[in-house]
MMTF fields as JSON, N, C-alpha, C and O atoms, coordinates in Angstrom:
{
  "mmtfVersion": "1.0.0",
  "mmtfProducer": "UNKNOWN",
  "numBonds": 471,
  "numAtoms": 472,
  "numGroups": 118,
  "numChains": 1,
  "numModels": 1,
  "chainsPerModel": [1],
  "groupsPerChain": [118],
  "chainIdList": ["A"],
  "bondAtomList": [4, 2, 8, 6, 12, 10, 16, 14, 20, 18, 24, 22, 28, 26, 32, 30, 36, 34, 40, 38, 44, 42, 48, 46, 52, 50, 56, 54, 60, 58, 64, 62, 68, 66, 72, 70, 76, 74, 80, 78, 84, 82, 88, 86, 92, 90, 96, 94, 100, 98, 104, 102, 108, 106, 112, 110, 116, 114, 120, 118, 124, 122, 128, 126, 132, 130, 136, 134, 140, 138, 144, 142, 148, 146, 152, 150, 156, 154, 160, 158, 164, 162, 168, 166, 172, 170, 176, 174, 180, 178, 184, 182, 188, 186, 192, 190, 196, 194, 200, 198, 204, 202, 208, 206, 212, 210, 216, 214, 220, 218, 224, 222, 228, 226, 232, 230, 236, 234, 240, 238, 244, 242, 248, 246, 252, 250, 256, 254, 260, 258, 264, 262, 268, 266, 272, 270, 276, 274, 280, 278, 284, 282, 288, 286, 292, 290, 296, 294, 300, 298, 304, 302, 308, 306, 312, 310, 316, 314, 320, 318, 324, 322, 328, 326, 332, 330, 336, 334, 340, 338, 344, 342, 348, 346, 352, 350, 356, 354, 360, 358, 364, 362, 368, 366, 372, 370, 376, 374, 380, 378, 384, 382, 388, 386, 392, 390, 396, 394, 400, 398, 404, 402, 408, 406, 412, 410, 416, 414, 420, 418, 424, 422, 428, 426, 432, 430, 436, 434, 440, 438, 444, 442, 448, 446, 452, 450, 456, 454, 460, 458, 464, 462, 468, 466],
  "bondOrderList": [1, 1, 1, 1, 1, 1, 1, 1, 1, 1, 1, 1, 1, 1, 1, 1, 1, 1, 1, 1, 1, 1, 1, 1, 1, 1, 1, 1, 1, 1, 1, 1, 1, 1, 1, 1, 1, 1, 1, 1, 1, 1, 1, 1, 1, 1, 1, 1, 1, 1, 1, 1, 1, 1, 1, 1, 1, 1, 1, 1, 1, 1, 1, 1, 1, 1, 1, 1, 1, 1, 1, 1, 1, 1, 1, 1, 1, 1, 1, 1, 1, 1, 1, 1, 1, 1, 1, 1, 1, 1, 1, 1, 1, 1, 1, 1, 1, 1, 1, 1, 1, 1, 1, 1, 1, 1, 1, 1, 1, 1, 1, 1, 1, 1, 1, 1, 1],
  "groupList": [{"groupName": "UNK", "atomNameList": ["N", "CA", "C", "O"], "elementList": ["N", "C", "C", "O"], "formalChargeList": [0, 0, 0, 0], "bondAtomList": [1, 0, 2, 1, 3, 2], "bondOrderList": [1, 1, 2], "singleLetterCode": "X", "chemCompType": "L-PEPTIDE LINKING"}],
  "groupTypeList": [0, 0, 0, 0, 0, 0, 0, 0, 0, 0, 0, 0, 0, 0, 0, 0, 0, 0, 0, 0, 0, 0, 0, 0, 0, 0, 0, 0, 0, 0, 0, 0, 0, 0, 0, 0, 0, 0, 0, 0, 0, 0, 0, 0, 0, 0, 0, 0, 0, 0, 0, 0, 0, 0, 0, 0, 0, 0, 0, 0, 0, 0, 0, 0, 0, 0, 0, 0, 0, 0, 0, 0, 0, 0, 0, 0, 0, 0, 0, 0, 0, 0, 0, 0, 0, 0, 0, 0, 0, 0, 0, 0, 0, 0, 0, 0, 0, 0, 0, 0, 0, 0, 0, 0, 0, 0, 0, 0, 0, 0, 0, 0, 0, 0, 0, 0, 0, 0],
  "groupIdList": [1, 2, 3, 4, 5, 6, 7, 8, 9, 10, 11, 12, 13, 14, 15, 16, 17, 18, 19, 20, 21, 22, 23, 24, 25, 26, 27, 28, 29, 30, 31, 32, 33, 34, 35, 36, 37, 38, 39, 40, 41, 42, 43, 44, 45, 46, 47, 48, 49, 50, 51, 52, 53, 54, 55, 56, 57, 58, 59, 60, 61, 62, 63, 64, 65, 66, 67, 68, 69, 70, 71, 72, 73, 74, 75, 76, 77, 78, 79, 80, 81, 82, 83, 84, 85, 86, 87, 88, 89, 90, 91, 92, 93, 94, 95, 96, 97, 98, 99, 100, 101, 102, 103, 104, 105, 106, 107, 108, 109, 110, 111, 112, 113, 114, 115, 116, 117, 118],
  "secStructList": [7, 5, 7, 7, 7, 6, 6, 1, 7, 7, 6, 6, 7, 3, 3, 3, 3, 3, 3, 7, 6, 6, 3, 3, 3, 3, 3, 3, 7, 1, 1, 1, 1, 7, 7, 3, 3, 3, 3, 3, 3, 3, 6, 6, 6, 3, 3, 3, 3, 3, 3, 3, 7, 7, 1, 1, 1, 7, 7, 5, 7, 7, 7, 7, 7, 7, 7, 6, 6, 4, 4, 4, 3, 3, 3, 3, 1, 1, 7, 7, 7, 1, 1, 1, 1, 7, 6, 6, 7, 3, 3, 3, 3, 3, 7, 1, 1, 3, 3, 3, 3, 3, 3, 7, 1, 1, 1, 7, 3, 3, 3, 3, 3, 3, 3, 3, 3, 7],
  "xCoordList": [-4.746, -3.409, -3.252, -3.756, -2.442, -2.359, -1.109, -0.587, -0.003, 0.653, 1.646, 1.124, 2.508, 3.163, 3.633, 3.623, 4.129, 3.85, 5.081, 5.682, 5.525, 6.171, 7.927, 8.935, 7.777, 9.027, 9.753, 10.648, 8.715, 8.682, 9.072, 9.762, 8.416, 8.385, 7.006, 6.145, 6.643, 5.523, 5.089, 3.882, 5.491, 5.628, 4.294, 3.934, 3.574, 1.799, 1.068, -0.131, 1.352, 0.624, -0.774, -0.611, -2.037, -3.243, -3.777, -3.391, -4.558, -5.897, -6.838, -6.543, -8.068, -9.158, -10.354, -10.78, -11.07, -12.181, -13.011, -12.788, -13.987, -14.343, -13.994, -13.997, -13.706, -12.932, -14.016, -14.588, -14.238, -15.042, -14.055, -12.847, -14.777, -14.396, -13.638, -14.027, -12.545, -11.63, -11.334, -11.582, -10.905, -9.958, -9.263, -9.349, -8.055, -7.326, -6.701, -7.162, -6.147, -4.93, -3.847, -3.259, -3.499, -1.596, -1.04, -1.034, -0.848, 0.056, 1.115, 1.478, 1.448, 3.35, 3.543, 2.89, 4.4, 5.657, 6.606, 7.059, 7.101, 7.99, 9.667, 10.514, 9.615, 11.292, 11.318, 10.483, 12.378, 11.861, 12.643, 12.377, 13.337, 13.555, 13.244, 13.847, 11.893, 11.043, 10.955, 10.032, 11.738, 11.341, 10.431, 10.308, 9.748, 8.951, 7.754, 7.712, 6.985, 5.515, 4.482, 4.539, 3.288, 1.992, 0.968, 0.925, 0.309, -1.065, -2.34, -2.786, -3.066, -4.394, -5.304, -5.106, -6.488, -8.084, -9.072, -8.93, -10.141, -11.266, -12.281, -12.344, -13.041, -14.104, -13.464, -12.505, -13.993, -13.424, -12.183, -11.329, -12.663, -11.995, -10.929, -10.059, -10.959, -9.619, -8.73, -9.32, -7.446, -6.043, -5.068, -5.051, -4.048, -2.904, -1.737, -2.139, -0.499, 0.513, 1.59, 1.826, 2.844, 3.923, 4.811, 4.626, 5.857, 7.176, 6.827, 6.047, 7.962, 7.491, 9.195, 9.838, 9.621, 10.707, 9.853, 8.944, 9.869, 9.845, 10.369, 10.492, 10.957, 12.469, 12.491, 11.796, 13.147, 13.557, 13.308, 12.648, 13.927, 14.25, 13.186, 13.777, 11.542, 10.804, 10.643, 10.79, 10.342, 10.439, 9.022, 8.753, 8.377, 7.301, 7.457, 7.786, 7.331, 7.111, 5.658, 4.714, 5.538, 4.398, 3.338, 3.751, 2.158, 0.963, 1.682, 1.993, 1.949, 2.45, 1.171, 1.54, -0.021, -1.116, -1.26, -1.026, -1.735, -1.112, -2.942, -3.08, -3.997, -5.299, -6.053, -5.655, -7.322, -7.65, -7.782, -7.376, -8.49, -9.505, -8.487, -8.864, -7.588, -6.62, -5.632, -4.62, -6.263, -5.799, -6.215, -5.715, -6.812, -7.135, -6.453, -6.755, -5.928, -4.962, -3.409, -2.816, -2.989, -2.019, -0.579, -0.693, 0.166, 1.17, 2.007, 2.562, 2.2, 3.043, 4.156, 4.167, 5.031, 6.011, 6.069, 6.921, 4.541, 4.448, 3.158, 2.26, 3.593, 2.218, 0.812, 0.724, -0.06, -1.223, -2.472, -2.673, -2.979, -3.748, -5.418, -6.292, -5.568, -7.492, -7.632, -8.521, -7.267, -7.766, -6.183, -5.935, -5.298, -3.929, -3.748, -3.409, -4.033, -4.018, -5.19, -6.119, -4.859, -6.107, -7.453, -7.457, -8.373, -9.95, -10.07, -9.753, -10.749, -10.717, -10.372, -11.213, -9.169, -8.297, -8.394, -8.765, -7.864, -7.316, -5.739, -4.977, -5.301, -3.86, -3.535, -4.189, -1.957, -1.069, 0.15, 0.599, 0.502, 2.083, 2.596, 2.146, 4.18, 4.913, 6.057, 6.338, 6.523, 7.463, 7.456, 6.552, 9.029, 9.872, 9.175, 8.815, 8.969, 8.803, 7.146, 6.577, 6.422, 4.587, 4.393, 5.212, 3.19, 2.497, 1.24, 0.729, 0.428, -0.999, -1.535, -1.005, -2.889, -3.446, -5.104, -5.789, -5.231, -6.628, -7.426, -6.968, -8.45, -9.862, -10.138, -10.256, -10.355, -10.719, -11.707, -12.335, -12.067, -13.161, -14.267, -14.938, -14.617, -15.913, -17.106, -18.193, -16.844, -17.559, -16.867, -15.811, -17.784, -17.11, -16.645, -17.28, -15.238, -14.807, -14.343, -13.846, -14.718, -13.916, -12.509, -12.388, -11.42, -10.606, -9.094, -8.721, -8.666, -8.059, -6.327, -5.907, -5.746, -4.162, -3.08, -3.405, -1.988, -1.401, 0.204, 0.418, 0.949, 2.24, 3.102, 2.781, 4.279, 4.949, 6.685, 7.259, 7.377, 8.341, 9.639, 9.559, 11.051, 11.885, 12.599, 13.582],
  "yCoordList": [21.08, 20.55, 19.876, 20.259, 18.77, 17.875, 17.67, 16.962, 18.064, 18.036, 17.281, 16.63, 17.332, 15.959, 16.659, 17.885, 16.086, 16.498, 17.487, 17.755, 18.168, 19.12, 18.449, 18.886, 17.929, 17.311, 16.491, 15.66, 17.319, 17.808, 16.084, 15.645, 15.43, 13.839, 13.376, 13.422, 12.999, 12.624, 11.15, 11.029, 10.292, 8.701, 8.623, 9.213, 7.796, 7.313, 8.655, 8.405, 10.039, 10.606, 9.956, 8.885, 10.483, 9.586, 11.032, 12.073, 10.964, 12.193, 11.045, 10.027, 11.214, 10.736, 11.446, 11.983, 11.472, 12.675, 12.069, 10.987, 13.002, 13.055, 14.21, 15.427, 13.495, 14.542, 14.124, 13.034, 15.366, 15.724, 15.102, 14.877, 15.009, 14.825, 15.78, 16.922, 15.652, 16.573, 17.439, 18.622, 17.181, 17.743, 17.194, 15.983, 18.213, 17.358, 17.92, 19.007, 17.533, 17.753, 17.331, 16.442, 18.044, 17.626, 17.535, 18.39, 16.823, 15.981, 17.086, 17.264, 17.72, 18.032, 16.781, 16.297, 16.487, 15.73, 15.908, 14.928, 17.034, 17.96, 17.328, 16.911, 17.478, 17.463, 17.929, 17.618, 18.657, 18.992, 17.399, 17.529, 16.235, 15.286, 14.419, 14.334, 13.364, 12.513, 11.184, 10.803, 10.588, 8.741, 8.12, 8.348, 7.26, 6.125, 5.704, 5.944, 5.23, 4.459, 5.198, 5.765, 5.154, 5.815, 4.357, 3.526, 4.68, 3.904, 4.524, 5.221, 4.049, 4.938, 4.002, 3.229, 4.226, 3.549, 4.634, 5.685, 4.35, 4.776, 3.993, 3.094, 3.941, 2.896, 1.309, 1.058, 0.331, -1.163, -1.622, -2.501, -0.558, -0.948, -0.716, -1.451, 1.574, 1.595, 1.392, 1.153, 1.455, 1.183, 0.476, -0.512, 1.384, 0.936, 1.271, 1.835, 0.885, 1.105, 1.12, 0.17, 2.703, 2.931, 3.395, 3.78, 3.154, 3.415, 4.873, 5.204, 5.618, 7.409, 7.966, 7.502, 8.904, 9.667, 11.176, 11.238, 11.977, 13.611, 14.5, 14.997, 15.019, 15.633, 16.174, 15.713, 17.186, 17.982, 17.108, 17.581, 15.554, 14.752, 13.661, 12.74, 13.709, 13.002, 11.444, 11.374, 10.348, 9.101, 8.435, 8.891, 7.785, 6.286, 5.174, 5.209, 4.329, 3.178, 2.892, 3.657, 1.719, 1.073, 0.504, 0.017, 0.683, -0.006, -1.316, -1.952, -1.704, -2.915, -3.469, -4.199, -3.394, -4.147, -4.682, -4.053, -6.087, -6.603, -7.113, -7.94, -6.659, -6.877, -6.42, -5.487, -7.423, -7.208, -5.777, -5.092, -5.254, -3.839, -2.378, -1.208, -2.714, -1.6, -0.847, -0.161, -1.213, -0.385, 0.875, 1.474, 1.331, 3.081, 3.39, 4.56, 3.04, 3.941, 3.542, 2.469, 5.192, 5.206, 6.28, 6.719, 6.36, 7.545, 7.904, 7.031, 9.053, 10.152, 11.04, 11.404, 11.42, 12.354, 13.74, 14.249, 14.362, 15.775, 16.067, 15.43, 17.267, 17.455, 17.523, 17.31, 17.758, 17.386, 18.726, 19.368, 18.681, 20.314, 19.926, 20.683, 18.428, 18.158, 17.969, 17.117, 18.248, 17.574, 17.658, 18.05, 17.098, 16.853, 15.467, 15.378, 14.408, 13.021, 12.501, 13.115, 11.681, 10.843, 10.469, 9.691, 10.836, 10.898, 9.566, 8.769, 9.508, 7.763, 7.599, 7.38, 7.69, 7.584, 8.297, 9.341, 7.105, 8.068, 8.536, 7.596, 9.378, 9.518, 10.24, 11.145, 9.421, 10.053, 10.762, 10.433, 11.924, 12.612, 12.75, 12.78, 12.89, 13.461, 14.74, 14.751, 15.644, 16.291, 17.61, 18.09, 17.849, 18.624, 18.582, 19.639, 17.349, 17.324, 17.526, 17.879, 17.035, 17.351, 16.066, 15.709, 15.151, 14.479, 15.112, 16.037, 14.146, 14.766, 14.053, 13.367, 14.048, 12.988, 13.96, 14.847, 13.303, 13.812, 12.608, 11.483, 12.897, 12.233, 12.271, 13.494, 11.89, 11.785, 10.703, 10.785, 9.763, 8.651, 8.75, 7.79, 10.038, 10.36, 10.804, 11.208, 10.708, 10.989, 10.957, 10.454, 11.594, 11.868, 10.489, 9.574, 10.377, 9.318, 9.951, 11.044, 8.784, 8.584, 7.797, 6.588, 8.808, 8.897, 8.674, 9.62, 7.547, 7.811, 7.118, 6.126, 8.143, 8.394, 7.751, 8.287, 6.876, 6.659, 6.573, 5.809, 7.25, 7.862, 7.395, 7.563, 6.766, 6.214, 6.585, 5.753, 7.857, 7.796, 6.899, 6.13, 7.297, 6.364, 7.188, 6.793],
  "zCoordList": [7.273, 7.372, 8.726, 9.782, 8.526, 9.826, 10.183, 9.322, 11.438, 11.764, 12.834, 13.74, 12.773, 13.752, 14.912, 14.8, 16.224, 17.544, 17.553, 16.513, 19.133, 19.092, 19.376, 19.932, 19.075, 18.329, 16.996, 16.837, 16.083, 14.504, 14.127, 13.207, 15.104, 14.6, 14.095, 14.973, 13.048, 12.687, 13.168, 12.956, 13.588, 13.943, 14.555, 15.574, 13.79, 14.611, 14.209, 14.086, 13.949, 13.435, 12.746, 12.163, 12.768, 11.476, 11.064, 11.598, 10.214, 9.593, 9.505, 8.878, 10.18, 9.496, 9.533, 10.555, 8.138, 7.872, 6.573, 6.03, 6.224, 5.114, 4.15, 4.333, 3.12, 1.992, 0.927, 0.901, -0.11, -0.8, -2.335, -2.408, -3.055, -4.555, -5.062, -4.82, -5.777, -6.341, -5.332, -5.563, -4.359, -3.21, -2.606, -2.406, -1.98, -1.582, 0.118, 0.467, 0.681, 2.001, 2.138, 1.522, 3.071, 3.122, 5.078, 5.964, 5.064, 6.469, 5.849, 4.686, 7.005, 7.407, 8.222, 9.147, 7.734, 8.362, 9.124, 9.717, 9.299, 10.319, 10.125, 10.915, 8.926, 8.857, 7.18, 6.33, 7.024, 5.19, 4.379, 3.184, 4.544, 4.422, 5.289, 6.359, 4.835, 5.664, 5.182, 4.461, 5.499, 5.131, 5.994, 7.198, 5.26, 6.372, 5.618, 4.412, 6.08, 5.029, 5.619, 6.71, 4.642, 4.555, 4.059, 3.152, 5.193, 5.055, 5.142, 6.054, 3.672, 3.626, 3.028, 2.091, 3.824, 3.24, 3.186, 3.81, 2.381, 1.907, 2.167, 1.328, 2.9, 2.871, 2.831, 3.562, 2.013, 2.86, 1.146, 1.033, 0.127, -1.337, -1.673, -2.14, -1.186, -1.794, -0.544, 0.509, -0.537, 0.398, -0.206, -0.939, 0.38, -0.085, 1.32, 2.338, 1.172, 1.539, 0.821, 0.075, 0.953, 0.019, 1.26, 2.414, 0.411, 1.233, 0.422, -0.471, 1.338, 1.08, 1.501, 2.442, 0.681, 0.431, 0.694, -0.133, 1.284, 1.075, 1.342, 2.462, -0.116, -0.119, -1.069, -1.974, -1.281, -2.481, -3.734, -4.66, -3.818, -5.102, -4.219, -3.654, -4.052, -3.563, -4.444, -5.665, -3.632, -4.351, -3.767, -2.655, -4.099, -3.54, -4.133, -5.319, -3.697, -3.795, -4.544, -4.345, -5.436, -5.648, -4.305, -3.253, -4.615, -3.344, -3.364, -4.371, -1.846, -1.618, -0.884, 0.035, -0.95, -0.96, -2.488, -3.52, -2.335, -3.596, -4.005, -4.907, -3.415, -3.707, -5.3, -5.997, -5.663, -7.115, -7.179, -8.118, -5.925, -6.082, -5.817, -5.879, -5.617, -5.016, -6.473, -6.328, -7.788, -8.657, -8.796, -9.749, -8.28, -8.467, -6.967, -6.736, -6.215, -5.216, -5.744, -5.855, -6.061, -6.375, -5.34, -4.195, -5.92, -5.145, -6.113, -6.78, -6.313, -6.781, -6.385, -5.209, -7.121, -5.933, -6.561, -7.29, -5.909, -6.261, -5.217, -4.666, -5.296, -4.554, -5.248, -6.458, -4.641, -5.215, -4.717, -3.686, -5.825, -5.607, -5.397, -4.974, -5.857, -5.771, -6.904, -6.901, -8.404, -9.68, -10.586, -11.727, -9.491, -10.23, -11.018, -12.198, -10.158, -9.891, -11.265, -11.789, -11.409, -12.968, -12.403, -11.448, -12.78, -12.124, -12.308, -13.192, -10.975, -10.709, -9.399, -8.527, -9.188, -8.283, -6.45, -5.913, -6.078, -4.574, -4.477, -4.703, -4.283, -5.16, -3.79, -3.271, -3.143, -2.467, -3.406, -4.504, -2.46, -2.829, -1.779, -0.633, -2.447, -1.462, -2.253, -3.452, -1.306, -2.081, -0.715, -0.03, -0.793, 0.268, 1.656, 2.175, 2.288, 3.952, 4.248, 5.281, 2.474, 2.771, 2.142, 1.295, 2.515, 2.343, 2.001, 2.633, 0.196, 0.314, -0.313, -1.186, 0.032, -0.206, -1.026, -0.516, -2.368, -3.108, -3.414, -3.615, -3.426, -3.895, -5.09, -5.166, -6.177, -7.322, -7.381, -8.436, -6.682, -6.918, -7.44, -7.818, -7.529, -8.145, -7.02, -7.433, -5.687, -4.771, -2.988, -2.602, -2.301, -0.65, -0.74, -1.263, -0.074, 0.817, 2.264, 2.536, 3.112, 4.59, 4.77, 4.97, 4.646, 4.255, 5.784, 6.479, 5.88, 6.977, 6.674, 6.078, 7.367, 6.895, 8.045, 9.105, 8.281, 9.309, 8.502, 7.561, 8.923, 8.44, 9.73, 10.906, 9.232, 10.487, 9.937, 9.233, 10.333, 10.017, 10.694, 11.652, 9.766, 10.195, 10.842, 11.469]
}
């Protein structure tokens, strides 16, 4: 779990690692209602960027990267356990003040996260 500084502001927060297939992690955000955008890549294919709600009644936005190859990164507003999300996929969530992000691609990705609240 990756956390935002000691003033429960997440802004410029990143995660970057390698994550295994059918697993997943979760960014706190440090407020239990968190607006602002999430940017995530995998290697040079998948990435996307979504506007992000996380809140009790969590919301995202569609990938506003508008590229051919960026149909298997998606976002959801639930959390995500590692084989929640449709196999294939790099799949963000959000829901009550957590961000998470799973792997489904079928293999390790290098996986890096930049969350910029409002």
């Amino acid at each position: 779990m990756v956390g935002g500084d000691n003033r429960g502001d997440v802004a410029g927060v990143f995660f970057r690692g390698s994550v295994a297939d059918d697993t997943a992690f979760s960014v706190t955000l440090g407020r239990q209602i968190f607006s602002g955008t999430a940017i995530i890549t995998a290697g040079i294919t998948e990435k996307g960027i979504f506007g992000i709600r996380a809140a009790p009644t969590p919301s995202v936005s569609a990938n506003w990267f508008t590229g051919a190859t960026e149909t298997n990164v998606v976002a959801v507003a639930t959390s995500l356990s590692g084989t929640t999300g449709t196999d294939g996929n790099l799949t963000l969530g959000v829901q009550d003040g957590g961000l998470y992000v799973e792997n489904r691609t079928g293999g390790v990705q290098n996986i890096s996260v930049c969350v910029m609240g409002a």
